[in-house]
N, C-alpha and C positions, 0 to 999 in steps of 0.2 A: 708501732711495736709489732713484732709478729714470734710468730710462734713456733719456739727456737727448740731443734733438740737437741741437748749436752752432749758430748762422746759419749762419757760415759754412762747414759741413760736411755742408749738406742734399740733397747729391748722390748718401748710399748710407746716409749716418745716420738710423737710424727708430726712434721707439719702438716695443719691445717688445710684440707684440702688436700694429701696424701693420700692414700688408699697404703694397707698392710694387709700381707697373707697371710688368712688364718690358720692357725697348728692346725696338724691332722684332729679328727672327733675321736673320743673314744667311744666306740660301740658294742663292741662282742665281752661276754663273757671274761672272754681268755684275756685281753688288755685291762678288763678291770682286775683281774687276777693277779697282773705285772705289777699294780702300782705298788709303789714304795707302800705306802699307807697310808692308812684310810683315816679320815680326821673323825673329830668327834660332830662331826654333823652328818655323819651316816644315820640315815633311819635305822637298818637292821643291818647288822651284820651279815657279808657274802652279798646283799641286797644288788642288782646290777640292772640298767636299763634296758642290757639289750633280750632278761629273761624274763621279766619281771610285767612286763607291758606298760602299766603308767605308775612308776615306784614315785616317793618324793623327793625333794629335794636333796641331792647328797654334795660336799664340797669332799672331794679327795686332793692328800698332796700326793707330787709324784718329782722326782729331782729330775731337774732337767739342768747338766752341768753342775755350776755351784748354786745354783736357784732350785729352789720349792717353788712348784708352778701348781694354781691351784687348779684342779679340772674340775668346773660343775658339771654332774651329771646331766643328759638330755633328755626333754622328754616334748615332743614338740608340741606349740599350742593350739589346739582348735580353735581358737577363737582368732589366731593369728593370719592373716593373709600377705604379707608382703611390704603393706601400706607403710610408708617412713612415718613414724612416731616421734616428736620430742616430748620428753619429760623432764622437766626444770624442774630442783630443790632448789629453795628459796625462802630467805630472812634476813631481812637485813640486820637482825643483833648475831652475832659470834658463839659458838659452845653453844649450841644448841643444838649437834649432830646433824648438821648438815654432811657434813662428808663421808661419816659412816652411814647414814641414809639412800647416798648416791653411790656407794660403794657396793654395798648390799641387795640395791635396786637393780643395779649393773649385772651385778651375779646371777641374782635370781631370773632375772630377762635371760642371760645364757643358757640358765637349765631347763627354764619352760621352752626353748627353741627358735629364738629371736635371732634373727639372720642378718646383714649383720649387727653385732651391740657395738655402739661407742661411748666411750665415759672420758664427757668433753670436763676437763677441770678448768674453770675461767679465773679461778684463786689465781692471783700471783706468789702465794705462799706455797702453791703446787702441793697442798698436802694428801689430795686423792692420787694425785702422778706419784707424789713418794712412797705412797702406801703398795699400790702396784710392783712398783719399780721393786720393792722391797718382796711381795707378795704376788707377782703376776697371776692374772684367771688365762686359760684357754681361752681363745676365741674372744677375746673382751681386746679391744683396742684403745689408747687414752691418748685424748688429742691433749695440750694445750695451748689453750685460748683467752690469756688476759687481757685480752682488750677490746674494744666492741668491734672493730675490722676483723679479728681472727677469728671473736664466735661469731660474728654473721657469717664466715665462710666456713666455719664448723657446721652449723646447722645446715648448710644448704645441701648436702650430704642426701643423696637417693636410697631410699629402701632403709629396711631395720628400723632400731630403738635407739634413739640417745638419749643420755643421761646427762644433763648438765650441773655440775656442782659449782655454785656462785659463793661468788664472796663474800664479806658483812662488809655494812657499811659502804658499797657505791652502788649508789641508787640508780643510777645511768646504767650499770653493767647489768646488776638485777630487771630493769626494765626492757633491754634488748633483750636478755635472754627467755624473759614470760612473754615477749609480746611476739615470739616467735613457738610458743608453747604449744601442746595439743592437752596439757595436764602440766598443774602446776602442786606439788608438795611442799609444804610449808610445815617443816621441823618445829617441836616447840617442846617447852618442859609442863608440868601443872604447874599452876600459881599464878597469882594475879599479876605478879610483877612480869610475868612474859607477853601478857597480852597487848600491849600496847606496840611491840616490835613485828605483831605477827600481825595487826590492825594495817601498819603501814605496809607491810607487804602486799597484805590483799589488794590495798587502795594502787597499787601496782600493776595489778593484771587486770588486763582487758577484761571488756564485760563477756559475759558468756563462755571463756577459758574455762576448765574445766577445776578446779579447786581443791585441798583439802590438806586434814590437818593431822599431822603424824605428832602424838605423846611420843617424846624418849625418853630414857632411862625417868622409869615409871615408875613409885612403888604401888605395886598393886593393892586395891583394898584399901587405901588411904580416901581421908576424907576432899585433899584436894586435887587427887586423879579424879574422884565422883563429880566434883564441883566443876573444875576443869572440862570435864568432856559434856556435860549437861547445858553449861556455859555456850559453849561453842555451836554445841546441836539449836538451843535457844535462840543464836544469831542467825540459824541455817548453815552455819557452813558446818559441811559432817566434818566425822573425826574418819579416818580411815586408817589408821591402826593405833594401838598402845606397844610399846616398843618398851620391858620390862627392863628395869634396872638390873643390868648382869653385867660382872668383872670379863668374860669372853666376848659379848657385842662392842663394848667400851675399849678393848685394848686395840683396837687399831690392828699396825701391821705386825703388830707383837706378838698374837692370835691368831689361831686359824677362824675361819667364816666358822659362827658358832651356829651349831644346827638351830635352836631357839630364836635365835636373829634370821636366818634361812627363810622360817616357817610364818614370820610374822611379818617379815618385806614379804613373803610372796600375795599377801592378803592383799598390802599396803597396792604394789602392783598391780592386780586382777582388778582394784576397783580404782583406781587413776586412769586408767583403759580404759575401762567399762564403755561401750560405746553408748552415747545419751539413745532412747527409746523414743 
């Protein structure tokens, strides 16, 4: 199988091993001035990268034709040098926000300054491609690759971050795409009844991969977010974010990038990187 792009989906869809040129950046002032407007994941209002020196994370829409193209704000990363990054989300149980994970993940790489980002969607249900397609970011490209021949030639991909959002349920597919990992996130909800899906994931990736386990739609302050993340730390494997239960991270392409989602992938991020000491 390879990896096909529709007519009508030729805005972010490419084949595998393709290369896409990225939109112009927005940098000055006066173009952040231009946008259409600005979503509600602006920090502060008038806020702009190119006055600001290192503002946070902002997602602005701006029309581009009949699309709302999202532009994350840049801000480039010190810790970043070049190096090609993969970053697999990964589980093999379903609804467990994998793809708003990988969507989110993708984003926030554009704003911290990742050069270039790809957000390989290996789902044959393509629902991170339709989210895009629906939603485009600047600068963010989406391969897809359902099959283990089209992500092995996704990943093979020089320079930058990619993001790979996997499927539930093929364990084949999830295992190429960790055993080619530099950092593997693994989605999960509180509750006992999640842990045994996120057990076989780990048993998935290679030894010494770099690990870790993102709470979604969390209620905070509950007694089994406590238990849950104490759970997990008790096995060793950290938790590297709590991902709050909110109607704007949850709606998909229906929503804009909600600043609160922005602000808690960028954590999830900075310590999937993190390079070992």
């Amino acid at each position: 199988m390879t990896a096909r792009a529709r007519p009508s989906r030729r805005l972010l869809r490419i084949r595998a091993g393709q290369t896409l040129a990225p939109p112009a950046r927005v940098r000055s002032c006066a173009e952040c001035e231009r946008l259409d407007e600005v979503a509600s994941a602006v920090a502060a209002p008038g806020a702009c990268s190119a006055a600001s020196g290192s503002p946070p994370l902002a997602a602005v829409d701006r029309r581009l034709g009949a699309k709302t193209v999202v532009v994350v704000r840049r801000a480039r990363s010190p810790s970043y040098d070049g190096t090609v990054m993969n970053l697999v989300v990964a589980n093999v149980k379903g609804g467990v926000g994998k793809t708003t994970t990988a969507v989110y993940l993708a984003a926030v790489a554009v704003g911290r300054g990742y050069d270039p980002v790809v957000l390989v969607d290996a789902d044959r249900q393509a629902s991170a491609a339709e989210w895009l397609e629906e939603r485009p970011i600047e600068e963010l490209t989406v391969v897809e690759a359902p099959s283990e021949r089209t992500l092995a030639r996704a990943l093979r991909r020089r320079g930058g971050l990619t993001v790979v959002d996997t499927p539930p349920g093929d364990q084949r597919l999830q295992q190429a795409a960790v055993g080619s990992a530099d950092a593997v996130v693994t989605p999960t909800r509180a509750g006992g009844v999640e842990l045994s899906s996120v057990l076989l994931t780990l048993e998935l990736i290679p030894a010494r991969r770099r690990r870790g386990i993102v709470v979604c739609s969390a209620r905070l302050g509950t007694n089994d977010l406590e238990a849950t993340i104490a759970w997990w730390e008790g096995q060793g494997v950290p938790v590297w974010g709590v991902i709050p239960e909110r109607v704007g991270i949850a709606a998909g392409p229906e929503a804009r990038l909600y600043r609160e989602g922005l602000e808690r992938y960028a954590g999830v991020l900075r310590r999937a990187l993190r390079r070992r000491r």
